[in-house]
VOBA-1610 file (N, C-alpha, C; in pm, whole numbers, padded with zeros to 5 digits, always signed):
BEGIN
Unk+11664+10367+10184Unk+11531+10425+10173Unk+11474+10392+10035Unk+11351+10305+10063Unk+11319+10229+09935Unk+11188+10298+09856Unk+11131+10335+09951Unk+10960+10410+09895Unk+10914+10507+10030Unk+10875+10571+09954Unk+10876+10736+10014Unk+10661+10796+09958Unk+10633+10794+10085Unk+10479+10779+10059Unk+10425+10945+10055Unk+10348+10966+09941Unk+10357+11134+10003Unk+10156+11146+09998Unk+10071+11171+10110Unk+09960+11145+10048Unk+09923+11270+10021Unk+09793+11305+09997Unk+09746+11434+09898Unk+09666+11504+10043Unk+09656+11644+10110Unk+09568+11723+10116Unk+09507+11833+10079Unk+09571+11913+10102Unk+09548+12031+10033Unk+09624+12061+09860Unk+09590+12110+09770Unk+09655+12082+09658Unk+09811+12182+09663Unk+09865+12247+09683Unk+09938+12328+09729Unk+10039+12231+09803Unk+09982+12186+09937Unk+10165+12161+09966Unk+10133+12000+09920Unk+10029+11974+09849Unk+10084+11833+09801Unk+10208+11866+09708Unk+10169+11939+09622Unk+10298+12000+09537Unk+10416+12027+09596Unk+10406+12099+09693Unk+10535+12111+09773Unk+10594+11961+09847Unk+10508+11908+09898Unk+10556+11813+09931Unk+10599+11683+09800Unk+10538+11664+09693Unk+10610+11577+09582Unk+10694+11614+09513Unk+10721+11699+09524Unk+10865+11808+09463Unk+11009+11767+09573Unk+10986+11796+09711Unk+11037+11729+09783Unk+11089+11597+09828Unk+10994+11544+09803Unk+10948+11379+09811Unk+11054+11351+09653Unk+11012+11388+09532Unk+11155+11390+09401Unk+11270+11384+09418Unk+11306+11494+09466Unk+11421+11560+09507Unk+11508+11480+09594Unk+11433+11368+09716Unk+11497+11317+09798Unk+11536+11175+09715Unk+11433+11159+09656Unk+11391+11015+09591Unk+11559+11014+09461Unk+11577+11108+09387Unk+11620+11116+09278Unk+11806+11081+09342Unk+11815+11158+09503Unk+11944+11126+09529Unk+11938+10926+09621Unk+11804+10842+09674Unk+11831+10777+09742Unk+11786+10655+09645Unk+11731+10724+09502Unk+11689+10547+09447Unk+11530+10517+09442Unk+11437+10562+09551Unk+11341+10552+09584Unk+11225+10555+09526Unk+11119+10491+09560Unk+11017+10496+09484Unk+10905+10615+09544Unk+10853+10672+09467Unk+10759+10749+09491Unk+10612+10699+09545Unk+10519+10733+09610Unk+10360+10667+09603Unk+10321+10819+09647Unk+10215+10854+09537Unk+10173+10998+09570Unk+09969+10923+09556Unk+09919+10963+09710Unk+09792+10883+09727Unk+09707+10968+09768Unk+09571+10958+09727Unk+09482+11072+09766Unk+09370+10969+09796Unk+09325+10978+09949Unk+09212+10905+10015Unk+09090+11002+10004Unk+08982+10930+09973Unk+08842+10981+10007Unk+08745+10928+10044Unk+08664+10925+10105Unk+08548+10914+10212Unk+08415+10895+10109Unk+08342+10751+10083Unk+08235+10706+09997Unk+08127+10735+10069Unk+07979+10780+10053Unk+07892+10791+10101Unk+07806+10671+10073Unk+07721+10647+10223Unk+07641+10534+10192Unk+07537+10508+10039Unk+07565+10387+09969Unk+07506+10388+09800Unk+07373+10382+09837Unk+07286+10543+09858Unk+07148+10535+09899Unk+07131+10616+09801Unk+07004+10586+09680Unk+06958+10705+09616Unk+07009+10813+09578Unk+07030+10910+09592Unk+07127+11029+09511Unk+07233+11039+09540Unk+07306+10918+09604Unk+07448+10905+09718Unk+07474+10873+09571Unk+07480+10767+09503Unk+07573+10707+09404Unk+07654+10838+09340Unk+07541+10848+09268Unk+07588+10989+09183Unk+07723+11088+09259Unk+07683+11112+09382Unk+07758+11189+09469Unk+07943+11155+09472Unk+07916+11030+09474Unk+08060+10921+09509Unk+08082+10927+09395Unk+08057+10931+09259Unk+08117+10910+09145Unk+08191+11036+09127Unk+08095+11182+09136Unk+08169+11273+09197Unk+08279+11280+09301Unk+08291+11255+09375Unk+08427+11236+09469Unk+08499+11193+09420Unk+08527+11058+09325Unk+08595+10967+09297Unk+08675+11087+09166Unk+08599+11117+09071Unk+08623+11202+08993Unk+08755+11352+09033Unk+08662+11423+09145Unk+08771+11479+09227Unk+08863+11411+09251Unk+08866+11343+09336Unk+09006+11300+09374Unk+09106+11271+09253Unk+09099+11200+09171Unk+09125+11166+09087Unk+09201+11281+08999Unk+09098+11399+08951Unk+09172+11543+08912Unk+09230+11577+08989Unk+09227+11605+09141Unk+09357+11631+09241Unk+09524+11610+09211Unk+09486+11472+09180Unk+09583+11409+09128Unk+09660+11456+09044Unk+09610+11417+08932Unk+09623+11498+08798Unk+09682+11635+08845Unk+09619+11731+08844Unk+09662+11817+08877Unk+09799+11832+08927Unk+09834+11779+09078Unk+09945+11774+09122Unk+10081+11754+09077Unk+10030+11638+08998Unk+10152+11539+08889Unk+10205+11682+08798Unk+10091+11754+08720Unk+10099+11828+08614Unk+10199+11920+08641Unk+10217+11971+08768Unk+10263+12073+08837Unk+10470+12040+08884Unk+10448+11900+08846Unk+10603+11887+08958Unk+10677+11816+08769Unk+10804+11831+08784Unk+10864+11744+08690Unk+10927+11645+08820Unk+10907+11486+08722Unk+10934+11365+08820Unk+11074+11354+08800Unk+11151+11426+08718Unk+11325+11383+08750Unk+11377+11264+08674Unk+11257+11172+08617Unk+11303+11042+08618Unk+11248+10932+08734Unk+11219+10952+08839Unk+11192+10915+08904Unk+11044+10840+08912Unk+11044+10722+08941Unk+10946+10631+08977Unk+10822+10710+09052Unk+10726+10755+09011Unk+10601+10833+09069Unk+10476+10711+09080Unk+10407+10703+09138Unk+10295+10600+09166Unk+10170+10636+09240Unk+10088+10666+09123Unk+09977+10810+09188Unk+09891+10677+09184Unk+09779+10697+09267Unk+09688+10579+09305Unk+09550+10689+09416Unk+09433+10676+09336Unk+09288+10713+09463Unk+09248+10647+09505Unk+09252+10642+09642Unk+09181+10505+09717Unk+09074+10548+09797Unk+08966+10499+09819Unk+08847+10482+09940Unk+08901+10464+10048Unk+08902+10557+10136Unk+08899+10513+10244Unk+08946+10629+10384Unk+08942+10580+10515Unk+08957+10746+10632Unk+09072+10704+10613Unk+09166+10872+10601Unk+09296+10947+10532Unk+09391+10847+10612Unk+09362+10835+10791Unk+09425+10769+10891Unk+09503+10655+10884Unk+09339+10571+10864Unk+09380+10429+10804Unk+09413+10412+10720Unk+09387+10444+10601Unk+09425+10428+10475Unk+09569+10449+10454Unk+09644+10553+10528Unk+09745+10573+10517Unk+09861+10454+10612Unk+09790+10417+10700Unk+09828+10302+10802Unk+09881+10192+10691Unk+09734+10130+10679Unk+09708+10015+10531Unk+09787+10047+10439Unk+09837+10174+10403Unk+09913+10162+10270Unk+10052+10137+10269Unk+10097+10191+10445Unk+10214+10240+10462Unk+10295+10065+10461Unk+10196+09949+10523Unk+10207+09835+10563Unk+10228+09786+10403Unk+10163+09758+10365Unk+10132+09700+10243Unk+10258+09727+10150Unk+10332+09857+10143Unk+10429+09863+10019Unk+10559+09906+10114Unk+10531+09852+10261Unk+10670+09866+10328Unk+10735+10022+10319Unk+10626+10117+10321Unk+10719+10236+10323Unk+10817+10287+10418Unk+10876+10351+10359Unk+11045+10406+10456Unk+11018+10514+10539Unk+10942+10642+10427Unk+10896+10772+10505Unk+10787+10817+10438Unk+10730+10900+10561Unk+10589+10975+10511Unk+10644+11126+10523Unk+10564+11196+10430Unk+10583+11309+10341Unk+10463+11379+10363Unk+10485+11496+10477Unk+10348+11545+10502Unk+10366+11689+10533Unk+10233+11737+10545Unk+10251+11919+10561Unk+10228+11933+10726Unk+10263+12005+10800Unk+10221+12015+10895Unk+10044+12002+10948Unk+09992+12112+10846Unk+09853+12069+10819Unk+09811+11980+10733Unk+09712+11903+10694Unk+09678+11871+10590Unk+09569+11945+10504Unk+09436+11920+10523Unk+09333+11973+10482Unk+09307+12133+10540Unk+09346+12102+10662Unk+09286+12218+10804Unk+09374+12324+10784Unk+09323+12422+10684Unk+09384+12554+10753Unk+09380+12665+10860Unk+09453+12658+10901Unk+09453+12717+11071Unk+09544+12825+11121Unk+09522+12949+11107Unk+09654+13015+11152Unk+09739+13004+11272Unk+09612+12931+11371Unk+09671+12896+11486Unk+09734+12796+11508Unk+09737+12686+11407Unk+09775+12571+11405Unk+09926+12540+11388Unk+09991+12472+11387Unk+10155+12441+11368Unk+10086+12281+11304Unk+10035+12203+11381Unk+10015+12071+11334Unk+09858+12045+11335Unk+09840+12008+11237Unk+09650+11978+11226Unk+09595+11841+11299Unk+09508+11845+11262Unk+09437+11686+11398Unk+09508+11573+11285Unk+09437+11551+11175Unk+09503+11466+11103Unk+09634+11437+11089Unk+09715+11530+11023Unk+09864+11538+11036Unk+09940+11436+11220Unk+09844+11556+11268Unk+09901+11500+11446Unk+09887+11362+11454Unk+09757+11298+11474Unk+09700+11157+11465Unk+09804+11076+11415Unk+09891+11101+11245Unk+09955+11006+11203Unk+10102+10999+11285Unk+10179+11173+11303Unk+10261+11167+11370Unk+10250+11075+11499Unk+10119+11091+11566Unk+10095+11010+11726Unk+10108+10912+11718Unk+10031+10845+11605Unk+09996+10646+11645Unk+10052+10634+11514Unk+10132+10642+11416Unk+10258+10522+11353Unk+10374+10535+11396Unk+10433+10409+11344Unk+10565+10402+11368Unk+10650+10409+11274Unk+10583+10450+11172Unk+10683+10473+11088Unk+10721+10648+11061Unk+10872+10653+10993Unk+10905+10805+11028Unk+10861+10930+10939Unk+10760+11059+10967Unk+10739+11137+10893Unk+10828+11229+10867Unk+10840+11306+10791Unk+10906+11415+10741Unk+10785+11558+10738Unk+10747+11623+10795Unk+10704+11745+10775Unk+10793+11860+10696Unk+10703+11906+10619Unk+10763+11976+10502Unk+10661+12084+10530Unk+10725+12230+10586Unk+10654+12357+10578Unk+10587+12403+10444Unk+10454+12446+10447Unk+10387+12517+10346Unk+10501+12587+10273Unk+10512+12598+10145Unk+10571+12647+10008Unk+10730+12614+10000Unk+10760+12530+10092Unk+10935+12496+10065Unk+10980+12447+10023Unk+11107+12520+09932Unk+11187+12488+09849Unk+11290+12384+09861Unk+11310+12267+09828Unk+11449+12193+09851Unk+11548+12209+09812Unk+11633+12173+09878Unk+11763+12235+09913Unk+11856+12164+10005Unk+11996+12122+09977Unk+12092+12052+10016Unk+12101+12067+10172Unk+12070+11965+10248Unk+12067+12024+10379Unk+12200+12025+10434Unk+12232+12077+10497Unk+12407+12103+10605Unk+12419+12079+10684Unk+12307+12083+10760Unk+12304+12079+10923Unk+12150+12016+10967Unk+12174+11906+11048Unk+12057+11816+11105Unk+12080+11813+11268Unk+11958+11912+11311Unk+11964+11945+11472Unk+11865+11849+11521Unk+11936+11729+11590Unk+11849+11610+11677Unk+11839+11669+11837Unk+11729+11679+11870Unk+11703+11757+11982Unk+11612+11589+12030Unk+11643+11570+12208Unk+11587+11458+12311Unk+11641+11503+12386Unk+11557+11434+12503Unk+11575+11462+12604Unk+11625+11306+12749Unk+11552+11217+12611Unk+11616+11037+12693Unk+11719+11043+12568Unk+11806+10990+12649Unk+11915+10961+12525Unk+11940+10831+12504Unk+11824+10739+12541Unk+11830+10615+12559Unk+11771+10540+12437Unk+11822+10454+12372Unk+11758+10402+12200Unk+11709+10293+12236Unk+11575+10226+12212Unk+11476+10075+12187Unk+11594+09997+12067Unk+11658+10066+11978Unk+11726+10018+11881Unk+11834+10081+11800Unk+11927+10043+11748Unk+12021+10124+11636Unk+11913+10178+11522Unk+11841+10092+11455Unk+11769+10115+11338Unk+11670+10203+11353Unk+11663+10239+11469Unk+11563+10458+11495Unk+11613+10510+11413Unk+11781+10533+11430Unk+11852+10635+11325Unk+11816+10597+11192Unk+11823+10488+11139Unk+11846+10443+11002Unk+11821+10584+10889Unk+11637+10617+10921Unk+11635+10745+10809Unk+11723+10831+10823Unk+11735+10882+10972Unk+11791+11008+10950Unk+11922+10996+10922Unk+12032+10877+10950Unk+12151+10914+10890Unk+12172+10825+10728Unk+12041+10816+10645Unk+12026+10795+10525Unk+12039+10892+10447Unk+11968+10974+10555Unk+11962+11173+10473Unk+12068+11195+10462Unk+12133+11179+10616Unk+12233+11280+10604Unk+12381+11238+10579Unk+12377+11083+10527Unk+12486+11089+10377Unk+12462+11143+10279Unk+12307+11133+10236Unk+12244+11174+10051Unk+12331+11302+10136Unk+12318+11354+10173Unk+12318+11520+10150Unk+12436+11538+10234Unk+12545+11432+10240Unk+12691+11513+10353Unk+12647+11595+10434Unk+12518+11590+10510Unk+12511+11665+10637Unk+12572+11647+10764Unk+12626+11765+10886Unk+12639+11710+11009Unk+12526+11701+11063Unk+12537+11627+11190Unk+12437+11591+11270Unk+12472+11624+11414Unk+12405+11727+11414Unk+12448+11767+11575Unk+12300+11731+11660Unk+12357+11699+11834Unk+12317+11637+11909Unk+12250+11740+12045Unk+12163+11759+12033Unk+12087+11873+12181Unk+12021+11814+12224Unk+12106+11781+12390Unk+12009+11700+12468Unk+12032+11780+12593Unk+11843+11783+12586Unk+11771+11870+12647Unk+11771+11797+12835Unk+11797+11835+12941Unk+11792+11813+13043Unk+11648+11902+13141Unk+11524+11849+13140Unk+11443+11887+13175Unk+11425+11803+13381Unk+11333+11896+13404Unk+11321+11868+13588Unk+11254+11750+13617Unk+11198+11714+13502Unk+11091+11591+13505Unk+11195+11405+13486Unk+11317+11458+13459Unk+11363+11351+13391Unk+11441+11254+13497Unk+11373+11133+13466Unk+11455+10994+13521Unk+11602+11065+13469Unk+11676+10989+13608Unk+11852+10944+13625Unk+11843+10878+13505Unk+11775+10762+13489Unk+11871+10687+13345Unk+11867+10760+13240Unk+11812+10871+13190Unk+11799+10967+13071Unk+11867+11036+13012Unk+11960+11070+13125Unk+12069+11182+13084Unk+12166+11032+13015Unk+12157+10942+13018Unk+12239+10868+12980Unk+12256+10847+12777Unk+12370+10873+12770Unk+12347+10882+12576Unk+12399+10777+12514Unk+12327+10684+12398Unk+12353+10554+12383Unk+12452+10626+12284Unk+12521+10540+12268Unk+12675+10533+12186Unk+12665+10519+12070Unk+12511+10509+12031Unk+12483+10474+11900Unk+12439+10649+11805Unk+12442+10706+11904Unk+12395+10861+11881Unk+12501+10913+11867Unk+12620+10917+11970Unk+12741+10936+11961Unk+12828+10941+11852Unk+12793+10789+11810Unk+12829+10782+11693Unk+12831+10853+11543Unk+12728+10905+11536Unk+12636+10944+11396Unk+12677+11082+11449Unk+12685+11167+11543Unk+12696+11275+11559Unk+12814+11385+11521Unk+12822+11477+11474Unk+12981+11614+11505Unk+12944+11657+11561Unk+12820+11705+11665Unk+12868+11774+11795Unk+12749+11728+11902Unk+12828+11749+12030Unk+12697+11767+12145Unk+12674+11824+12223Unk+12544+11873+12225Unk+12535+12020+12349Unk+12396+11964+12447Unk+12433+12006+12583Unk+12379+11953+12694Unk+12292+12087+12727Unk+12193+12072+12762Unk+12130+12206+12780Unk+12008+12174+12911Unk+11983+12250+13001Unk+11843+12229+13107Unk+11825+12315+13043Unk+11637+12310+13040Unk+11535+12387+12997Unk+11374+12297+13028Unk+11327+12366+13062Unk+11162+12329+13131Unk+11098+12185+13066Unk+11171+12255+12906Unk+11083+12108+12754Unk+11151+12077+12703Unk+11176+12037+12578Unk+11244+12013+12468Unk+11213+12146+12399Unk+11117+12170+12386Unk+11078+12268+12295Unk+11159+12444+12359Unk+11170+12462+12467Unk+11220+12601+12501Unk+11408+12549+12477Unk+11410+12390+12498Unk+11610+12391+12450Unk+11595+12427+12279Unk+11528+12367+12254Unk+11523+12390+12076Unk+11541+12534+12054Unk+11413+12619+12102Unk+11434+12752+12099Unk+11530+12825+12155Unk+11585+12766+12212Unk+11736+12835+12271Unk+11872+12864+12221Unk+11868+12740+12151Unk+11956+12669+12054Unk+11960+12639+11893Unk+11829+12711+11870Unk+11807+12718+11725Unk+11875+12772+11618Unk+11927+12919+11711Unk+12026+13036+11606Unk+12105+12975+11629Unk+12159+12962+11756Unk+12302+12913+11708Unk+12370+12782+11608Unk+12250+12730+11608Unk+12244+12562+11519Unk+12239+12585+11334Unk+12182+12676+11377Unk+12088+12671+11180Unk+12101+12605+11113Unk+11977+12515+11179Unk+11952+12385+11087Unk+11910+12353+10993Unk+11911+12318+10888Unk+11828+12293+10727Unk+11712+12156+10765Unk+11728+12088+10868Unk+11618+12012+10924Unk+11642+11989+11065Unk+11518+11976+11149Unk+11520+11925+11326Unk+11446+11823+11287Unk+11521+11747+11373Unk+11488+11578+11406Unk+11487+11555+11545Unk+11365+11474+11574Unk+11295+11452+11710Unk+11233+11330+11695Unk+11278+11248+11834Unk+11187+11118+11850Unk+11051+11143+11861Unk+10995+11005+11818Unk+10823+11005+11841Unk+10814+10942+12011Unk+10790+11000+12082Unk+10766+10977+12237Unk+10679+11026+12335Unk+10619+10956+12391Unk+10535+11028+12500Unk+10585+11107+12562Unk+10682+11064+12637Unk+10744+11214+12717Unk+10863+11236+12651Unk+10873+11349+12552Unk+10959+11418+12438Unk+10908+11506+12378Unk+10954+11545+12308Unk+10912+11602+12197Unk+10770+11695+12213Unk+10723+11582+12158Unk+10559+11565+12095Unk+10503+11542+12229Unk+10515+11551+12333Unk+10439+11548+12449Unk+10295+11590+12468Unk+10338+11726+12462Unk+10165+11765+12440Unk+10055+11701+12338Unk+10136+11631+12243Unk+10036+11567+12154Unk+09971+11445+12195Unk+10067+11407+12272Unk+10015+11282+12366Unk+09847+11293+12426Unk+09827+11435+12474Unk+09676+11449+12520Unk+09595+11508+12441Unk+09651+11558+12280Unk+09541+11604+12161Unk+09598+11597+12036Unk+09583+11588+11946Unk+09683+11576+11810Unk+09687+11684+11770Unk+09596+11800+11813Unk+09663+11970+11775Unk+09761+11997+11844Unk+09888+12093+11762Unk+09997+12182+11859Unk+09995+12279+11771Unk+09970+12394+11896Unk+09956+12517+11835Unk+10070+12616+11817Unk+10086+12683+11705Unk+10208+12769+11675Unk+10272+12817+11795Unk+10111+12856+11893Unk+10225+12981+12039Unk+10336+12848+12098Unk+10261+12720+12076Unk+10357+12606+12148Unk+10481+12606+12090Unk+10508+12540+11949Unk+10585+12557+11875Unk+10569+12530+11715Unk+10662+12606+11605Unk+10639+12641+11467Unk+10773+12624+11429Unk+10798+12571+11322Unk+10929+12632+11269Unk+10896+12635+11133Unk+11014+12693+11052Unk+10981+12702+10913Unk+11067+12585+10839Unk+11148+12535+10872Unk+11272+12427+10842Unk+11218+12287+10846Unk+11223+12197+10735Unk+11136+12034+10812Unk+11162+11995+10867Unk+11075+11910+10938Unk+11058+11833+11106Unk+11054+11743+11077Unk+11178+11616+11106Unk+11213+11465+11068Unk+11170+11403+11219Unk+11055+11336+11199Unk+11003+11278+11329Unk+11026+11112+11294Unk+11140+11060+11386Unk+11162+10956+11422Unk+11128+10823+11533Unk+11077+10750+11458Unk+10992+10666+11571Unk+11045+10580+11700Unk+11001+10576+11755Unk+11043+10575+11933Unk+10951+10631+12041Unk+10923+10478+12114Unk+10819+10544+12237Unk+10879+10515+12380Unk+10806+10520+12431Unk+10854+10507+12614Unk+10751+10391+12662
//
């Protein structure tokens, strides 16, 4: 894990999240990119002025954020760029080959109803590269236990795992295996590639309606310091498939959510 992208929304869990984003960086080597996108208004008459303002903001955002975290030593690479949060984050992620994205469940959007915001959702939906959700105000901390919850146990590749069992040497974690057996699921699904097998200390087979009611089933007894879930149409993130909001009554947790890329 070479560079670790964390971009800016709200000023709060940007902090939480580059503190995090340190913390991981300081045990894997990694480079930091801490990026704050903003939106230029057309250069019409009292627009200029306006954008120089923005640019300015963003810019103190920044600042700010940096002021707030000690870097460890660690390689930090704060940069304001023009441009929608989406793409920009697409474009950036390409450009410096990042490993993982470093995000809040929400970004900008505070929502009590919310678990994942439109933005946040959007990036989880359409990249392929792997996010890390980091709950509002959390502290890092040596993780122990990494609960991979699917429901195909079928891999496009070995190198899906790569992040997550990057983590979970930095941090001597186990990696236990909950695969979820839902009514909807193809025969070839229940099938578990050997490559999961591998990386794993334990596995538990569970029917339940989703992924999300095995998770909740299986949560206490797991207590996980992170859940890890493929990026898939039918998985996981399902419901996101038809909106990039998921709402808390759906599912919330307080522990980060290592979303690993993989589609159907």
């Amino acid at each position: 894990m070479k560079n670790i992208l964390v971009p800016v929304g709200a000023t709060e869990s940007a902090i939480t999240n580059l503190k995090y984003a340190i913390n991981l960086a300081s045990l894997t080597g990694a480079t930091v990119y801490l990026i704050n996108l903003y939106k230029e208004f057309s250069k019409v008459g009292n627009l200029t002025k306006l954008n120089e303002i923005i640019i300015e903001d963003s810019e103190e955002q920044l600042e700010l954020v940096l002021k707030e975290v000690n870097t460890k030593g660690v390689d930090v690479i704060s940069k304001s760029l023009k441009g929608d949060p989406f793409e920009g984050i697409q474009r950036i992620s390409n450009q410096l080959n990042i490993d993982l994205i470093i995000l809040s469940p929400q970004s900008v959007d505070i929502n009590d109803e919310l678990y994942l915001g439109n933005i946040t959702g959007k990036i989880v939906k359409q990249t392929n590269i792997p996010v890390l959700l980091i709950p509002r105000g959390y502290i890092f901390r040596k993780a122990e236990i990494i609960l991979l919850a699917f429901k195909n146990g079928r891999l496009e590749n070995e190198g899906v795992l790569s992040p997550l069992t990057k983590i979970a040497n930095h941090f001597s974690a186990k990696i236990n295996l909950l695969h979820v057996i839902t009514p909807d699921m193809a025969q070839e699904d229940h099938t578990i590639d050997p490559a999961l097998l591998k990386i794993s200390n334990s596995l538990k087979t569970t029917e339940n309606a989703t992924i999300f009611q095995g998770i909740l089933e299986h949560f206490q007894s797991n207590q996980p310091d992170i859940l890890c879930v493929f990026r898939r149409k039918r998985g996981f993130f399902e419901k996101l498939w038809e909106k990039n909001t998921i709402l808390k009554k759906d599912f919330h947790t307080s522990k980060p959510l290592l979303v690993l890329q993989g589609t159907d």
